[in-house]
N, CA and C atoms of all chains as a GROMACS GRO file, in nm:
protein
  558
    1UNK      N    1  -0.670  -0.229  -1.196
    1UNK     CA    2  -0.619  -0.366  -1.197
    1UNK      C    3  -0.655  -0.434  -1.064
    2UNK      N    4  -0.646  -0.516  -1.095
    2UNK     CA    5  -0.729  -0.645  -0.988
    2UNK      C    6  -0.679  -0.716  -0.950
    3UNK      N    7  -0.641  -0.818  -0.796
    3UNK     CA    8  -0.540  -0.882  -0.772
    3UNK      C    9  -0.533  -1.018  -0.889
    4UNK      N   10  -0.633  -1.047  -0.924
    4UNK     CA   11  -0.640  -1.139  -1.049
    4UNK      C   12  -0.580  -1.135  -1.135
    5UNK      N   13  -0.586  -1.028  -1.219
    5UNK     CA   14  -0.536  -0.961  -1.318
    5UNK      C   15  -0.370  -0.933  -1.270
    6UNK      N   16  -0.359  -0.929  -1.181
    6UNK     CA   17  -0.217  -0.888  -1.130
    6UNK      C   18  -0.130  -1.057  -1.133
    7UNK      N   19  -0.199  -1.162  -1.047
    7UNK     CA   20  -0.163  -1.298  -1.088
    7UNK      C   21  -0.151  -1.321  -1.237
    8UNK      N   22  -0.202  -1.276  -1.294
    8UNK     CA   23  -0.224  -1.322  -1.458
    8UNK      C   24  -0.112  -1.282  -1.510
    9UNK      N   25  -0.075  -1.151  -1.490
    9UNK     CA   26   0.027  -1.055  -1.577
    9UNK      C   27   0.162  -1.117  -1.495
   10UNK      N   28   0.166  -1.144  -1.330
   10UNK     CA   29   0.291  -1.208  -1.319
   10UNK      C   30   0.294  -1.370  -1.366
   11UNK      N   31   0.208  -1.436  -1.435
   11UNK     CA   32   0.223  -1.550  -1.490
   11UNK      C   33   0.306  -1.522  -1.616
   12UNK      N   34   0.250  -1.417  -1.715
   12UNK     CA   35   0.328  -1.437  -1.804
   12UNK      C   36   0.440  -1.358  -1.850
   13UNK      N   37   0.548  -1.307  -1.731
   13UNK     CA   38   0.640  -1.260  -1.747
   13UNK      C   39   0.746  -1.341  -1.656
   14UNK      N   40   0.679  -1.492  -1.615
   14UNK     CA   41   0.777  -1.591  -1.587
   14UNK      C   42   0.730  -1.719  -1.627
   15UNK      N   43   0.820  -1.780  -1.703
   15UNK     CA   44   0.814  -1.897  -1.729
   15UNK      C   45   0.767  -2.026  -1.644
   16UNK      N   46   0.843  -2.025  -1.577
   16UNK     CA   47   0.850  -2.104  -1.451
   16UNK      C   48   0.694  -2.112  -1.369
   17UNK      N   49   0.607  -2.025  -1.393
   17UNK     CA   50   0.485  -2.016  -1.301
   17UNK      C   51   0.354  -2.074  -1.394
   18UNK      N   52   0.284  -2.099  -1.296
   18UNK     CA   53   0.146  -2.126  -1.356
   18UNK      C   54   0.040  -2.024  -1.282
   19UNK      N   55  -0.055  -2.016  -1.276
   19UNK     CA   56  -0.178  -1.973  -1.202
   19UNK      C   57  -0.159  -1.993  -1.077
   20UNK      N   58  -0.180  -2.068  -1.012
   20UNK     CA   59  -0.174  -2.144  -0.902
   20UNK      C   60  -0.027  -2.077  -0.827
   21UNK      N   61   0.074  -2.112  -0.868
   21UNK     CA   62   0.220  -2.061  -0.838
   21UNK      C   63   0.176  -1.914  -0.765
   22UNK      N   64   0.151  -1.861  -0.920
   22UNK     CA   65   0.178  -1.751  -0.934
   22UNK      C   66   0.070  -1.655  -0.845
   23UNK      N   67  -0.066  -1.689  -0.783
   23UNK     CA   68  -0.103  -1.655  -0.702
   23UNK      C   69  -0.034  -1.663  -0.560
   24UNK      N   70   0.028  -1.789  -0.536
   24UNK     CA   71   0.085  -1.795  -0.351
   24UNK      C   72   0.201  -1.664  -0.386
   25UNK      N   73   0.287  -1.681  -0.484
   25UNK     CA   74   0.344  -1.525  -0.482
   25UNK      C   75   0.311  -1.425  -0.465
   26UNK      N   76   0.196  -1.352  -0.523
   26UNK     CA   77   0.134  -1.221  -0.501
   26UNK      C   78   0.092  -1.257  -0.337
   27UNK      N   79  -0.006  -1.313  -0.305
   27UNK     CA   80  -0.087  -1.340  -0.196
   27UNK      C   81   0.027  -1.334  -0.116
   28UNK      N   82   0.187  -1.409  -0.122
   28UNK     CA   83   0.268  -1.421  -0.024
   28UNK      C   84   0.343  -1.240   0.009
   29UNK      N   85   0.304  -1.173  -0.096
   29UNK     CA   86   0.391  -1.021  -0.089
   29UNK      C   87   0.315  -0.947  -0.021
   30UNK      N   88   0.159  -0.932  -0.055
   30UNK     CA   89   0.085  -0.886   0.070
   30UNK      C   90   0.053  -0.903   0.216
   31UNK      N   91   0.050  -1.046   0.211
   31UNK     CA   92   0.046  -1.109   0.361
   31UNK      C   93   0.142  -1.076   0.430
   32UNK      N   94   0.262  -1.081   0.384
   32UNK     CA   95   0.412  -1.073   0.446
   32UNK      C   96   0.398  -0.920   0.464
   33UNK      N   97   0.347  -0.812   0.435
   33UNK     CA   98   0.330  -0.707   0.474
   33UNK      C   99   0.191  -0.623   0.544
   34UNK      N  100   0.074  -0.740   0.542
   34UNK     CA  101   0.003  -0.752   0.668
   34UNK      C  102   0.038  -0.820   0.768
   35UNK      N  103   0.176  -0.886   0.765
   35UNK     CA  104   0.195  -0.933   0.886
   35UNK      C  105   0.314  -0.823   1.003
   36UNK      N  106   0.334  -0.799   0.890
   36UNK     CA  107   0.471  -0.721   0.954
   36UNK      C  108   0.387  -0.571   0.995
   37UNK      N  109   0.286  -0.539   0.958
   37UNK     CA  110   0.254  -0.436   1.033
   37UNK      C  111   0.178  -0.483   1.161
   38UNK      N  112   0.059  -0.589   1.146
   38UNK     CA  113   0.016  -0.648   1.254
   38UNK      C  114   0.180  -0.657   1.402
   39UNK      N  115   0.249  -0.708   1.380
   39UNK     CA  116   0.333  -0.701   1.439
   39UNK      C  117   0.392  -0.566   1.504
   40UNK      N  118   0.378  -0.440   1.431
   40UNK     CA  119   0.412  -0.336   1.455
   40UNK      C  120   0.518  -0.286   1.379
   41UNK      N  121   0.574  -0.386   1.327
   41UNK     CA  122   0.759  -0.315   1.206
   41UNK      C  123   0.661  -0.237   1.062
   42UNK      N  124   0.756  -0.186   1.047
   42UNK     CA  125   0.683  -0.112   0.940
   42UNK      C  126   0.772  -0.206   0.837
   43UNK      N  127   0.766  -0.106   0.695
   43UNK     CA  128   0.764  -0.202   0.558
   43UNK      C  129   0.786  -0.100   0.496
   44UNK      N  130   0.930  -0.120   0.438
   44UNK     CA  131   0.959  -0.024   0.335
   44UNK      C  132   1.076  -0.085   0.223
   45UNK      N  133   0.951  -0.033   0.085
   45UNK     CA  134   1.012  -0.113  -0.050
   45UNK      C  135   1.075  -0.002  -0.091
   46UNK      N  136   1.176  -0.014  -0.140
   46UNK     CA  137   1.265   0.092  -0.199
   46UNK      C  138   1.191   0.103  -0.382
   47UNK      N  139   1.167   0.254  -0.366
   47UNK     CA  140   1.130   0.320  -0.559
   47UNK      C  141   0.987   0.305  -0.544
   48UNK      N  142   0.921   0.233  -0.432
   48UNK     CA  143   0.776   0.211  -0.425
   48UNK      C  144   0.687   0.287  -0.299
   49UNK      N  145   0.759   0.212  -0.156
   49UNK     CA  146   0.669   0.317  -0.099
   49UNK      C  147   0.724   0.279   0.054
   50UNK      N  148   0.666   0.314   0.143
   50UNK     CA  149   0.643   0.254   0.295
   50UNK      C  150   0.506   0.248   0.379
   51UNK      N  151   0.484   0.129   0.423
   51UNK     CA  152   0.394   0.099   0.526
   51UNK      C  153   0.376   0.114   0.695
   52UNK      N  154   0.358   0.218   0.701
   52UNK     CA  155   0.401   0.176   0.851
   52UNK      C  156   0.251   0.238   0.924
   53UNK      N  157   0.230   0.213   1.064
   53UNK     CA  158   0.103   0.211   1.140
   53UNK      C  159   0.118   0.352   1.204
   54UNK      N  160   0.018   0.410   1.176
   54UNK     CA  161  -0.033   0.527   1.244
   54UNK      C  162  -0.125   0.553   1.374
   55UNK      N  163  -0.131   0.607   1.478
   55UNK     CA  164  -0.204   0.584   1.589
   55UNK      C  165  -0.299   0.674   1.604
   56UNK      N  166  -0.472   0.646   1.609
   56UNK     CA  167  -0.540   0.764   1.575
   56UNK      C  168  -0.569   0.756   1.734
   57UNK      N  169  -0.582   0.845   1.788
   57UNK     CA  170  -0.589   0.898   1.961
   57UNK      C  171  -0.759   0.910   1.962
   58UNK      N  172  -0.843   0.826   2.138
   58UNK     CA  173  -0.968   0.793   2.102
   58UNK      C  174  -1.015   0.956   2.159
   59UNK      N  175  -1.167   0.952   2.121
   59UNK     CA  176  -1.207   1.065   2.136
   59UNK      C  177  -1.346   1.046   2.148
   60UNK      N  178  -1.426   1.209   2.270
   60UNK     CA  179  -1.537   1.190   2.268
   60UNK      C  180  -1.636   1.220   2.091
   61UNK      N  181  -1.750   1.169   2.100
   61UNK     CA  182  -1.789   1.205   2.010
   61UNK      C  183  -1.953   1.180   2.037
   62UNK      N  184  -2.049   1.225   1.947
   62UNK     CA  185  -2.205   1.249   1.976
   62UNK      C  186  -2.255   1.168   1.870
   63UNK      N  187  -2.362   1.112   2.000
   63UNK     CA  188  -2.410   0.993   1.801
   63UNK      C  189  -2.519   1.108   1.787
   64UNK      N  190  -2.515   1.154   1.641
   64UNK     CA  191  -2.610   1.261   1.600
   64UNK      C  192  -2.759   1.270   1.604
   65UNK      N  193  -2.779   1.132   1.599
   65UNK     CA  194  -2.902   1.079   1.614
   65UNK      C  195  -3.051   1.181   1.766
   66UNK      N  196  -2.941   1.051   1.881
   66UNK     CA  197  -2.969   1.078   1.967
   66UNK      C  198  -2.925   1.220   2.104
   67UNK      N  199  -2.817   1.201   2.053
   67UNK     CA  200  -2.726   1.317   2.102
   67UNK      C  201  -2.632   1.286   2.267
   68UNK      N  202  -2.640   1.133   2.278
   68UNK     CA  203  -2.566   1.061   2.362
   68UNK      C  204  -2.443   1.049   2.351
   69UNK      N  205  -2.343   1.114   2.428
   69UNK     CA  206  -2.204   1.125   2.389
   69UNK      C  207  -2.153   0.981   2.407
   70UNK      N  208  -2.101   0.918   2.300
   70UNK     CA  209  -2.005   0.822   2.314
   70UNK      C  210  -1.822   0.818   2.307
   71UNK      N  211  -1.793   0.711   2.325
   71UNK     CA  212  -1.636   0.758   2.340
   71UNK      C  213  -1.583   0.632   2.240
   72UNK      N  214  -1.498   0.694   2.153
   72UNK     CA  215  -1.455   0.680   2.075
   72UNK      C  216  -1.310   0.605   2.111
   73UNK      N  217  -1.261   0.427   2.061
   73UNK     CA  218  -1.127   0.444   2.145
   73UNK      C  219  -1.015   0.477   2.076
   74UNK      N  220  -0.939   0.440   2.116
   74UNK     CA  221  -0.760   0.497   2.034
   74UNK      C  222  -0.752   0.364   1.949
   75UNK      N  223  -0.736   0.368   1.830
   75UNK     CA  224  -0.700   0.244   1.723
   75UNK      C  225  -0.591   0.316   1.637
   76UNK      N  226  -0.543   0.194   1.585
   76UNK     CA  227  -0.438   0.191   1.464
   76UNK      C  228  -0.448   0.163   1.335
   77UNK      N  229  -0.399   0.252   1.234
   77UNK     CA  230  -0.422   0.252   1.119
   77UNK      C  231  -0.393   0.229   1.009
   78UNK      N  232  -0.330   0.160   0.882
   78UNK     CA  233  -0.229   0.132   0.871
   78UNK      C  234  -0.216   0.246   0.733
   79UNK      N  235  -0.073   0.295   0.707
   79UNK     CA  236  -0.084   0.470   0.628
   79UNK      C  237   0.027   0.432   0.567
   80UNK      N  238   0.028   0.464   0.434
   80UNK     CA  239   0.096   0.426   0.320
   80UNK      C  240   0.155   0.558   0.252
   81UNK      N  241   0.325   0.538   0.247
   81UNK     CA  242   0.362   0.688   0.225
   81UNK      C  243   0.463   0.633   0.062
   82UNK      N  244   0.412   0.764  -0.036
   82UNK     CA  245   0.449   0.693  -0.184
   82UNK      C  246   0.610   0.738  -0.197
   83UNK      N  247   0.662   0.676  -0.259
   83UNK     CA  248   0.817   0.640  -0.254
   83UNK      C  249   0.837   0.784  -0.370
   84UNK      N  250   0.995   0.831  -0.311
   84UNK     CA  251   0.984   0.927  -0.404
   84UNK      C  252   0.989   0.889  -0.580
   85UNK      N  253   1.042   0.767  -0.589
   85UNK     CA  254   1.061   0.751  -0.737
   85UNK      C  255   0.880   0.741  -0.834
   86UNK      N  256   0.826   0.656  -0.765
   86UNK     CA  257   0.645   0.608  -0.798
   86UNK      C  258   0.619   0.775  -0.803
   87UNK      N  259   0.628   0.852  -0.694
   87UNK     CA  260   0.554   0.956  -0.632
   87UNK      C  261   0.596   1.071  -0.811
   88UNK      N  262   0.708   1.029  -0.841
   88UNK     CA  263   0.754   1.125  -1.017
   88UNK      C  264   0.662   1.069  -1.135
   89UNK      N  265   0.736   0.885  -1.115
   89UNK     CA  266   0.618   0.887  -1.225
   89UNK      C  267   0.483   0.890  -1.210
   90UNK      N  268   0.435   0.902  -1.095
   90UNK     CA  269   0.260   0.936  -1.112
   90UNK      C  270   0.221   1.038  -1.175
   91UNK      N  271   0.327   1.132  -1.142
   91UNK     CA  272   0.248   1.269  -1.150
   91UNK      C  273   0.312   1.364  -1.297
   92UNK      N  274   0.360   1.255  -1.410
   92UNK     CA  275   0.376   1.324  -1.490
   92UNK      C  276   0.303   1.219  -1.610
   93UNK      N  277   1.056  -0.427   0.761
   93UNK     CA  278   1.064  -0.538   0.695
   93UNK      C  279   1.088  -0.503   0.547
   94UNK      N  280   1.159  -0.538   0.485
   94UNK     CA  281   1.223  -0.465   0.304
   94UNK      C  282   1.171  -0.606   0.207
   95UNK      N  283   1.201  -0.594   0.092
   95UNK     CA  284   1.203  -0.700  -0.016
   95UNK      C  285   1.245  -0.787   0.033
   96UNK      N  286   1.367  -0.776   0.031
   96UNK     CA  287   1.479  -0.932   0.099
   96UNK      C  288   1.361  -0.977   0.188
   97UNK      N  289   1.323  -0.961   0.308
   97UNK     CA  290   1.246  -1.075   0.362
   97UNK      C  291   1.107  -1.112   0.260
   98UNK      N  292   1.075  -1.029   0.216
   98UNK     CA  293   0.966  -1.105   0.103
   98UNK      C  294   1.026  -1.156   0.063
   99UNK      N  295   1.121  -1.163  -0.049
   99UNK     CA  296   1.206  -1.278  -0.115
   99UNK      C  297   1.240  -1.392  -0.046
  100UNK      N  298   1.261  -1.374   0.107
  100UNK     CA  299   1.330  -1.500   0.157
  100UNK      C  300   1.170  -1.568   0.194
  101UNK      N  301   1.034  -1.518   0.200
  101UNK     CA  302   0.936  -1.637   0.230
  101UNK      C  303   0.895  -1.646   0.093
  102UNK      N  304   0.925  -1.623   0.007
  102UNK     CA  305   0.925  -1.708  -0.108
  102UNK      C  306   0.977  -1.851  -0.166
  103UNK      N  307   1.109  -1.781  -0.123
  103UNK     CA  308   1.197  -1.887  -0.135
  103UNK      C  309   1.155  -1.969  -0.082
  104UNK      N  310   1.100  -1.980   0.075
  104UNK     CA  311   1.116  -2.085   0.175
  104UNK      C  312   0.949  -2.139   0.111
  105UNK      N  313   0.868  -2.077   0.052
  105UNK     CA  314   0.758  -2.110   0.096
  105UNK      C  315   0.768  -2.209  -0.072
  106UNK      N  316   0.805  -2.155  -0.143
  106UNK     CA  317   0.765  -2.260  -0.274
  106UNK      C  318   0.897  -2.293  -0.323
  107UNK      N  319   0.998  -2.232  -0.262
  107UNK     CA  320   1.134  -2.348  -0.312
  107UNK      C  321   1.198  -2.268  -0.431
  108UNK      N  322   1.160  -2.173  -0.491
  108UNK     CA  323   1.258  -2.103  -0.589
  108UNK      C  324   1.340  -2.054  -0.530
  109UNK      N  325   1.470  -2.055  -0.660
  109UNK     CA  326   1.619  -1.972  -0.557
  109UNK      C  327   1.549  -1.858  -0.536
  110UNK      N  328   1.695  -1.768  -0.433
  110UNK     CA  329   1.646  -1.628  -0.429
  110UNK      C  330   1.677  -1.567  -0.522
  111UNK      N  331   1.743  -1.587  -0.634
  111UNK     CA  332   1.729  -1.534  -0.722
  111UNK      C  333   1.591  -1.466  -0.828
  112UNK      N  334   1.569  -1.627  -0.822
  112UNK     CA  335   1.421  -1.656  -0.900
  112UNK      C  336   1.272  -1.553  -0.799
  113UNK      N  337   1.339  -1.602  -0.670
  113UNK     CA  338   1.230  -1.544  -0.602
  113UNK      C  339   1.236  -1.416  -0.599
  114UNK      N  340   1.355  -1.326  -0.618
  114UNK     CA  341   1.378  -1.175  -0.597
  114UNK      C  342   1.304  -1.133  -0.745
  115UNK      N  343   1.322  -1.197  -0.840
  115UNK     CA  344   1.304  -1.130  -1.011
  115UNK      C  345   1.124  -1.103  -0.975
  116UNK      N  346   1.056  -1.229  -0.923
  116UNK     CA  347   0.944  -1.246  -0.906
  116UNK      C  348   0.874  -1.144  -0.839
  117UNK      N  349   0.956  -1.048  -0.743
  117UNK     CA  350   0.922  -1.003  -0.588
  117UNK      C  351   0.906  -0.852  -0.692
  118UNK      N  352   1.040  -0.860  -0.784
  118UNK     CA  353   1.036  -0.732  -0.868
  118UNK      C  354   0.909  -0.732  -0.960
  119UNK      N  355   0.874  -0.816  -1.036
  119UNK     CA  356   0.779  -0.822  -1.142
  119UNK      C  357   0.637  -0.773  -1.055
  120UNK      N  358   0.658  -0.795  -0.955
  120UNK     CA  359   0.538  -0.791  -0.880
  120UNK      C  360   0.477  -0.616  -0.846
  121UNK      N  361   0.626  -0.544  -0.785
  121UNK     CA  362   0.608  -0.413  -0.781
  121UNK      C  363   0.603  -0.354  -0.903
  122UNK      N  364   0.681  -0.403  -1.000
  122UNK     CA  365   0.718  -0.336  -1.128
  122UNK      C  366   0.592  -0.325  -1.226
  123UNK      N  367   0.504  -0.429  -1.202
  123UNK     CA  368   0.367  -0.436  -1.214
  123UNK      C  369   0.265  -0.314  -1.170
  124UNK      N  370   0.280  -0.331  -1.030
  124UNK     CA  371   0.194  -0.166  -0.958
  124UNK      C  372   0.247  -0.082  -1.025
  125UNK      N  373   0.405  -0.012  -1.004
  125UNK     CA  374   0.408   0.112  -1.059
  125UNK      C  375   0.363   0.131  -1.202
  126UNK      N  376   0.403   0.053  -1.299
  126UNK     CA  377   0.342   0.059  -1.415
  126UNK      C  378   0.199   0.124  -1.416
  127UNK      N  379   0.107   0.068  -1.361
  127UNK     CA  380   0.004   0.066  -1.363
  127UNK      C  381  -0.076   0.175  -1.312
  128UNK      N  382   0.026   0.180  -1.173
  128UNK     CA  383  -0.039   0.368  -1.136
  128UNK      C  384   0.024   0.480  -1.206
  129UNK      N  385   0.169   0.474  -1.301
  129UNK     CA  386   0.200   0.550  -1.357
  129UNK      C  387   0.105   0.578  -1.479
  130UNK      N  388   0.036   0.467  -1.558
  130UNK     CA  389  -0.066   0.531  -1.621
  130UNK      C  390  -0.201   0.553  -1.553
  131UNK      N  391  -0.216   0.579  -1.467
  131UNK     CA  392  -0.305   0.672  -1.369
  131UNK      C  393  -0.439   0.573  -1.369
  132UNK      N  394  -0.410   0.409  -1.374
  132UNK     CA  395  -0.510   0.296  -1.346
  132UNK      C  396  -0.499   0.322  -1.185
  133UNK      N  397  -0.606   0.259  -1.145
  133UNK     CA  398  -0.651   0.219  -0.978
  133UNK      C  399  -0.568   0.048  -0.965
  134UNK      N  400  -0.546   0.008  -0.834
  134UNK     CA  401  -0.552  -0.107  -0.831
  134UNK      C  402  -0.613  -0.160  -0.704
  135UNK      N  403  -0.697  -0.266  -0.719
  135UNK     CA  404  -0.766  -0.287  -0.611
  135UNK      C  405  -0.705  -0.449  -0.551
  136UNK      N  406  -0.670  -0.434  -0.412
  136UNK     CA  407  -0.645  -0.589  -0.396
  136UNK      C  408  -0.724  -0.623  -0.243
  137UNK      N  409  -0.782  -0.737  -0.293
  137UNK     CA  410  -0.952  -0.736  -0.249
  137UNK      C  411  -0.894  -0.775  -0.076
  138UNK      N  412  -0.886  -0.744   0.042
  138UNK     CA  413  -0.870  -0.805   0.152
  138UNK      C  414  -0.706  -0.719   0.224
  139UNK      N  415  -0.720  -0.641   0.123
  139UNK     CA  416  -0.556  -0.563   0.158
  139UNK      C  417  -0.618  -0.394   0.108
  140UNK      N  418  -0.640  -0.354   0.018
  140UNK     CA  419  -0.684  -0.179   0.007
  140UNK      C  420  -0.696  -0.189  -0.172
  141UNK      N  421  -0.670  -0.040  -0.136
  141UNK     CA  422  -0.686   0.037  -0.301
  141UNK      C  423  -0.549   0.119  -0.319
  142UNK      N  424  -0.489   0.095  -0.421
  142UNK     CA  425  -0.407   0.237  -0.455
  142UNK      C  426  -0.486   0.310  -0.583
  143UNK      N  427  -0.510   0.436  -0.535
  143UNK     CA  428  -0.580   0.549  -0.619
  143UNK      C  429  -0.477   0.629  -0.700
  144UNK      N  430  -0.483   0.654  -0.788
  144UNK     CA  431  -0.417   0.812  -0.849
  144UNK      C  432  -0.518   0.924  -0.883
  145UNK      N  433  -0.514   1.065  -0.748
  145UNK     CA  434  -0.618   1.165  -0.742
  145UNK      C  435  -0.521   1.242  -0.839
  146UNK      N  436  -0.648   1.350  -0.913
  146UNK     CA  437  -0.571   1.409  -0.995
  146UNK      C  438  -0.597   1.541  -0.876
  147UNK      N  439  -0.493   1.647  -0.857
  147UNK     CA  440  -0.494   1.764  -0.742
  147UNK      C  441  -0.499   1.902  -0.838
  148UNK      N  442  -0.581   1.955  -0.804
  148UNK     CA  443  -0.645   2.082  -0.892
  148UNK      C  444  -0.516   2.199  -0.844
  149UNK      N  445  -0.484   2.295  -0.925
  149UNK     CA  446  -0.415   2.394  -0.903
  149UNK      C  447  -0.468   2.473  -0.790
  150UNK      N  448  -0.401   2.540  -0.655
  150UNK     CA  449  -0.457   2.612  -0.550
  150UNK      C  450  -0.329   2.697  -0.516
  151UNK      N  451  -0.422   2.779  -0.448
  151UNK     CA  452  -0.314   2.905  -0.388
  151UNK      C  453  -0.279   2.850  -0.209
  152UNK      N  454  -0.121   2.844  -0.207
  152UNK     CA  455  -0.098   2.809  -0.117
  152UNK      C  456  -0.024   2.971  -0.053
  153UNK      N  457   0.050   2.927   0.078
  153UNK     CA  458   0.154   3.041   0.126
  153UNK      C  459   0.265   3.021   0.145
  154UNK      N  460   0.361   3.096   0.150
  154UNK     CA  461   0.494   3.047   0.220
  154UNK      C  462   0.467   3.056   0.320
  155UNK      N  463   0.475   2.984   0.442
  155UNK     CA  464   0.456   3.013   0.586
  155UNK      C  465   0.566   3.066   0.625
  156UNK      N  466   0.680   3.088   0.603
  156UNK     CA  467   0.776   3.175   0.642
  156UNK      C  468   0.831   3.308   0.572
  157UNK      N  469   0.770   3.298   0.490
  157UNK     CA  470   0.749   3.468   0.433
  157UNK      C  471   0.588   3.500   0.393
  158UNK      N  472   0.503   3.479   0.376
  158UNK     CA  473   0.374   3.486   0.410
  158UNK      C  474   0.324   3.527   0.238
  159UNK      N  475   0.475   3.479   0.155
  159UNK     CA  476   0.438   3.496   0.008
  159UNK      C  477   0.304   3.439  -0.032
  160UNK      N  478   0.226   3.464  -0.155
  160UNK     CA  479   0.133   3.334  -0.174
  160UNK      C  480   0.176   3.333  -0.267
  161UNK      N  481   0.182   3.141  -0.307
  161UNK     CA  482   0.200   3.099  -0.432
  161UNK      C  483   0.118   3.018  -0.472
  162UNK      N  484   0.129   2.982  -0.634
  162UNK     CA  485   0.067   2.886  -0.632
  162UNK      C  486   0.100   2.782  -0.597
  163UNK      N  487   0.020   2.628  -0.598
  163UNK     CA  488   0.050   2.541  -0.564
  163UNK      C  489  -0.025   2.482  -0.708
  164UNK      N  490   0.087   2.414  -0.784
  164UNK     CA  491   0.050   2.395  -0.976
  164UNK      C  492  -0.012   2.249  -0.955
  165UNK      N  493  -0.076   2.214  -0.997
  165UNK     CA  494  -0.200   2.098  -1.029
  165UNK      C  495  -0.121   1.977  -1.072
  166UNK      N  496  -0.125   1.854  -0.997
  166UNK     CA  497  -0.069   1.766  -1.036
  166UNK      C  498  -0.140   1.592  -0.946
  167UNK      N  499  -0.068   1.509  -1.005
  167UNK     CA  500  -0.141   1.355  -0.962
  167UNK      C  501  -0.048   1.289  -0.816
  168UNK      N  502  -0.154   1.250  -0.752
  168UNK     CA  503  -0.087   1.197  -0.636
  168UNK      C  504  -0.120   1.092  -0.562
  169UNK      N  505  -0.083   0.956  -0.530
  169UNK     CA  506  -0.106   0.836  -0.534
  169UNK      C  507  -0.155   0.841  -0.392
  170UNK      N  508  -0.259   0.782  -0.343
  170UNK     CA  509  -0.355   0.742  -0.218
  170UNK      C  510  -0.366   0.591  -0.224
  171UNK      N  511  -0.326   0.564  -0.102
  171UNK     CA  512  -0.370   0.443  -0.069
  171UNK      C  513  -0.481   0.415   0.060
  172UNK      N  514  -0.594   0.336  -0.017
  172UNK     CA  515  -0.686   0.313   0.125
  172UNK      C  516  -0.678   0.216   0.146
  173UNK      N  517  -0.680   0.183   0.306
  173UNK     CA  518  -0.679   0.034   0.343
  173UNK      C  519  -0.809  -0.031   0.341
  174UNK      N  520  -0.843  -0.137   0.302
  174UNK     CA  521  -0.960  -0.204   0.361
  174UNK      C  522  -0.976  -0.246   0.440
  175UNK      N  523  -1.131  -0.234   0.489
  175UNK     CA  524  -1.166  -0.241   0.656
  175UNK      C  525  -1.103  -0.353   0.706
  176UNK      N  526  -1.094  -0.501   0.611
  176UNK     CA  527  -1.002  -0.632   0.630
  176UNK      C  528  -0.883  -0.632   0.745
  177UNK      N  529  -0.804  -0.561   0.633
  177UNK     CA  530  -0.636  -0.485   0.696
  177UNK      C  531  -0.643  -0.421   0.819
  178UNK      N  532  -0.776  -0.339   0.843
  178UNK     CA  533  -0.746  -0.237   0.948
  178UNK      C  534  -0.814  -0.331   1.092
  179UNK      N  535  -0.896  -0.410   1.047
  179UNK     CA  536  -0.947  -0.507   1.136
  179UNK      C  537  -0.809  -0.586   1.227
  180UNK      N  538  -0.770  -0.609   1.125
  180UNK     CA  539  -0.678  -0.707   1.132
  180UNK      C  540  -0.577  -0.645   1.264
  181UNK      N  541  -0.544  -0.549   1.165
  181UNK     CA  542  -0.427  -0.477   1.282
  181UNK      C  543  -0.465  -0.435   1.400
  182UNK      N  544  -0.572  -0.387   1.414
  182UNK     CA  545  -0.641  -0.348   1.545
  182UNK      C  546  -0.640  -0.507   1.600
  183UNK      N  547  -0.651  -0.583   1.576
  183UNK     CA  548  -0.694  -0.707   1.656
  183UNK      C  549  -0.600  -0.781   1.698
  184UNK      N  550  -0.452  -0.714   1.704
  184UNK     CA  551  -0.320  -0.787   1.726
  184UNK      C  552  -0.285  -0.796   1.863
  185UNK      N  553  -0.349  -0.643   1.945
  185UNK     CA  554  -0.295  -0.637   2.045
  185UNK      C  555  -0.424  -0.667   2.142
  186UNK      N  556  -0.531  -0.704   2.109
  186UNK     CA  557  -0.642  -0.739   2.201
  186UNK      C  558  -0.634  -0.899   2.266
   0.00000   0.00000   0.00000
């Protein structure tokens, strides 16, 4: 499924929306949780999941090529942990 | 950050109660899980992927009794971010 397809299907399980609507909603549920990690808070939906930022530590490393060690820096990642309820029904 | 504040920039942003805006906030997740519960992908273009890997049966250990067991074969939801997202976040504190 496709964020399209995802606008579409919440169009027609509310009255009240059109296309248009019903996209700033979806678009507004993701953003609001790229923002809140940009920020650093994590994000956690209850029965679904949590968002929160992981810190990968920088490191040397060899470009294979040439064999010139470069250095790698410390960045952040953002790591998605599945809620226990989603995490049942996936897996049956 | 939980639902409730998604619900409340809903509200604020297009004017439905919070009521209206919470049902909406639900239809929205209630949508994903559906969708990965029947073991579809969903892709949302500028934010990631949620995957459902299917995990092959393997022999694991007890690490505290050094039993081996199995470890029985089952589905398990991955999410990748897109480079978008990860851009993004890296670029908050520069």
């Amino acid at each position: 499924m496709t964020k399209s397809e995802l606008i579409e299907k919440v169009v027609q399980t509310h009255s009240m929306l059109n296309m248009k609507v019903s996209e700033v909603v979806v678009n507004t549920v993701f953003d609001s949780i790229e923002e809140a990690l940009k920020s650093g808070d994590k994000v956690e939906i209850r029965g679904f999941g949590s968002f929160t930022i992981r810190e990968r530590l920088g490191r040397e490393a060899r470009n294979p090529k040439s064999g010139e060690v470069v250095r790698i820096p410390s960045k952040k990642t953002p790591f998605f942990k599945t809620g226990k309820d989603l995490k049942e029904r996936v897996n049956c | 950050m939980t639902k409730a504040d998604i619900v409340e920039r809903i509200h604020q942003k297009i004017g439905f109660s919070k009521k209206e805006s919470a049902e909406m906030v639900e239809t929205v997740f209630g949508l994903l899980k559906n969708t990965l519960e029947s073991g579809e992908k969903i892709k949302i273009a500028g934010f990631g992927n949620f995957v459902v890997k299917q995990k092959a049966d393997r022999r694991g250990r007890n690490p505290q009794t050094g039993e081996t067991i199995t470890i029985n074969a089952r589905r398990i939801l991955t999410f990748k971010p897109s480079q978008v997202l990860k851009n993004a976040i890296n670029s908050e504190e520069k």
